[in-house]
Residue, then its C-alpha position, 0 to 999 in steps of 0.5 A: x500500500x501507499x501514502x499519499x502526501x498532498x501539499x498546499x500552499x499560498x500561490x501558483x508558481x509561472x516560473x521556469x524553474x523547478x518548484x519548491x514546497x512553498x510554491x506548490x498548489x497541490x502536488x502529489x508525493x508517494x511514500x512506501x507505508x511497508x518502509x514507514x522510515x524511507x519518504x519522499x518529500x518536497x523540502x522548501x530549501x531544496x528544488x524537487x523532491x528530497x529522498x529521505x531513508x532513516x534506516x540508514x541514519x548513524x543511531x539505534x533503531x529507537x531513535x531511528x523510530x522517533x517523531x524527533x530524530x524525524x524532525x532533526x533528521x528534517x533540519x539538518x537536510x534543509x537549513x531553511x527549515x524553522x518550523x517543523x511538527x507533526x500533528x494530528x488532523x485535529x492539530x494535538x502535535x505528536x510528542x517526539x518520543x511517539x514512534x513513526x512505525x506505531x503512526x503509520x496507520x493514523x492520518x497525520x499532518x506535516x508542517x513545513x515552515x508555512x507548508x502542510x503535507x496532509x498524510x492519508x492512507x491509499x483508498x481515502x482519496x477515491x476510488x479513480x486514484x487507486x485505478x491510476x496507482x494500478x494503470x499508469x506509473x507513479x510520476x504521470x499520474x501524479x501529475x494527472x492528479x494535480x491537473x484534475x484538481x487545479x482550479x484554474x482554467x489554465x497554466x503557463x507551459x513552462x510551469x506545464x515542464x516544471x511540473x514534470x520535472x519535479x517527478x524525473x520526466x525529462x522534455x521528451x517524456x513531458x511533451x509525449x505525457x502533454x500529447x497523452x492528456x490532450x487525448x484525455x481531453x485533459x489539457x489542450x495546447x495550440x503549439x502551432x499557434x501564430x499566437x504567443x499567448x496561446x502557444x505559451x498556454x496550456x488550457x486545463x479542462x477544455x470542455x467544461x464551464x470557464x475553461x471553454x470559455x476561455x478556449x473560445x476566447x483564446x481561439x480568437x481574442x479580437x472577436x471575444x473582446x468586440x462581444x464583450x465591448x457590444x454586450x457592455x454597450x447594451x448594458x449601458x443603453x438599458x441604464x441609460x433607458x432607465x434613467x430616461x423613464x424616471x425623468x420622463x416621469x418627473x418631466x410629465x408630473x411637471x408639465x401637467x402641474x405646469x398647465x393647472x394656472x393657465x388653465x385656470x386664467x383660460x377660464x377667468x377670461x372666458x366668464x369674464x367674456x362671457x359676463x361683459x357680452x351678456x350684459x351687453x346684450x341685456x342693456x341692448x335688448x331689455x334696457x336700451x335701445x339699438x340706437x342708444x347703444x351702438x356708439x357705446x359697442x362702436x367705442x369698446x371695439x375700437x377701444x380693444x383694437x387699439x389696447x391690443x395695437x399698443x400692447x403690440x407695439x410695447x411688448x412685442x407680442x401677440x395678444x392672442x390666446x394661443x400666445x397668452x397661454x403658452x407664456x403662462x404655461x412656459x413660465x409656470x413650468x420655468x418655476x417649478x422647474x426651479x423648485x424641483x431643481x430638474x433640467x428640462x434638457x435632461x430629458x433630451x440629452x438621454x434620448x440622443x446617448x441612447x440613439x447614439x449608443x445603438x448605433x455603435x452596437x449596430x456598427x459592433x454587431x456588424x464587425x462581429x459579423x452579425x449584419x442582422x441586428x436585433x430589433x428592439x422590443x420597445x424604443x426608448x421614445x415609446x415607452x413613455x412618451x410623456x403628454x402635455 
């Protein structure tokens, strides 16, 4: 049977150079559990994986057995070594007197300065790990293992090659290992790529979720990033439309409370109107004579005549009601407006960034070859035009 140690650290490695333990995500080390002092570790100092075999240390077989000689023995291999303990999985730290042989059989927990080597036995992992042990040699599927469980949806090769040299496969084995994943459709590599970005990449999982996507985006960058600028274009023109409702909603709210004092003067001069001919008429046919009166209508004619001449000449204006009531109206408006401090032209401005903004996603959608565009269910103008 075998031991696993899987190690966990704080960041991913890029560089070309081997990997150390501080550096590691999650890499597999196998050590024989029928020569519990013989172990193969990754050691912070040391680039690789560091054999290990206590059978061989200059002392008696107690202190060769001993959680302490282990620990020594760690030091002395690696100076950059500060802290190392073994503990249980709950944390209790093992005494230093226990003895490796009697722990064999109880999952323990190495620390290494900032490093963790969790120790399980062969079988708690799952069931495919113990196939791959029985099919495929150690090394290759170590590295199996460590690409099944990286959560990134791809690496740099170079950390691809790194990776197989911390197991003992030279180039060529690692480029026929890199061959044999892509026919898993583990990995996939485009090494004949005029692209550098997509030649020095290395995509984990290719038909699943994230990483499709990212084989999409890959295959072709300028088309992922046009879709990406129209999708966010659209975006903004449902923001902007947004925006454009609520105004329009506080606009007509304005112009409706805006109509109520020409309204009401509308109708002051309208019985005023209709009062003064009533009453003129009245004296003409009940109180007075045609003759008596006519003068009097001939006078308030010409009166009114001249009163909307020299209101004319003052002021530039026609005295007209169409004119009259749409002053009243536009200066009522300009008050309110003030009041609620609400720019009339807002309204306008946000219908010609909207128009504006439709027609760069026509032009996007036609550099991504889409040439027919999409109609919009409802325009921005329709939805609620306001009324006066």
């Amino acid at each position: 049977m075998l031991r696993r140690c899987w190690t966990h650290a704080r960041r991913h490695s890029t560089s070309a150079a081997l990997l150390t333990t501080s550096e590691f995500v999650e890499f597999a080390v196998r050590c024989r559990v029928s020569e519990p002092l013989a172990f193969t570790l990754p050691l912070p100092g040391k680039p690789g994986l560091t054999k290990l075999d206590l059978e061989t240390a200059p002392a008696t077989a107690f202190e060769r057995d001993s959680v302490g000689h282990f620990i020594a023995t760690l030091k002395a291999m690696d100076p950059s070594l500060t802290s190392v303990s073994l503990t249980t999985l709950d944390g209790v730290t093992v005494a230093k007197t226990a003895s490796l042989k009697a722990l064999a059989p109880v999952p323990m927990l190495l620390r290494l300065n900032t490093a963790t080597l969790a120790l399980e036995k062969e079988g708690l992992v799952d069931d495919i790990d113990q196939m791959t042990g029985e099919t495929e040699s150690a090394a290759f599927g170590t590295v199996k293992r460590y690409i099944e469980r990286d959560t990134r949806t791809a690496i740099p090769i170079d950390q691809f090659y790194t990776m197989c040299k911390n197991v003992g496969a030279d180039d060529s084995t690692s480029k026929k290992w890199l061959a044999e994943f892509q026919r898993r459709n583990l990995v996939l590599h485009y090494d004949q790529s005029k692209d550098e970005a997509l030649r020095s990449t290395v995509i984990l999982r290719p038909n699943k979720g994230e990483s499709f996507t990212a084989f999409q985006a890959a295959l072709d960058p300028v088309l992922y990033n046009l879709k990406h600028e129209r999708m966010a274009t659209e975006s903004q023109i449902l923001d902007a439309q947004e925006e454009w409702r609520k105004v329009a909603t506080v606009e007509t709210e304005l112009r409706k409370a805006a109509t109520t004092a020409p309204n009401v003067q509308k109708f002051a001069g309208l019985g005023f109107i209709t009062t003064f001919y009533g009453g003129l008429a009245y004296t003409v046919w009940d109180v007075y004579s045609w003759d008596v009166m006519e003068p009097i209508t001939y006078f308030i004619g010409f009166s009114a005549v001249l009163m909307s001449s020299f209101y004319h000449t003052m002021t530039t204006r026609e005295s007209t009601y169409p004119n009259m009531w749409n002053r009243a109206y536009a200066k009522k408006l300009e008050r309110l407006c003030d009041d609620k401090k609400f720019d009339l032209n807002k309204s306008a401005h946000l219908l010609a960034t909207i128009d504006g903004l439709k027609a760069d996603v026509q032009v996007l959608r036609l550099l991504e070859g889409k040439t027919a565009v999409a109609k919009p269910k409802a325009d921005a103008k329709s939805d609620a035009k306001p009324k006066a």
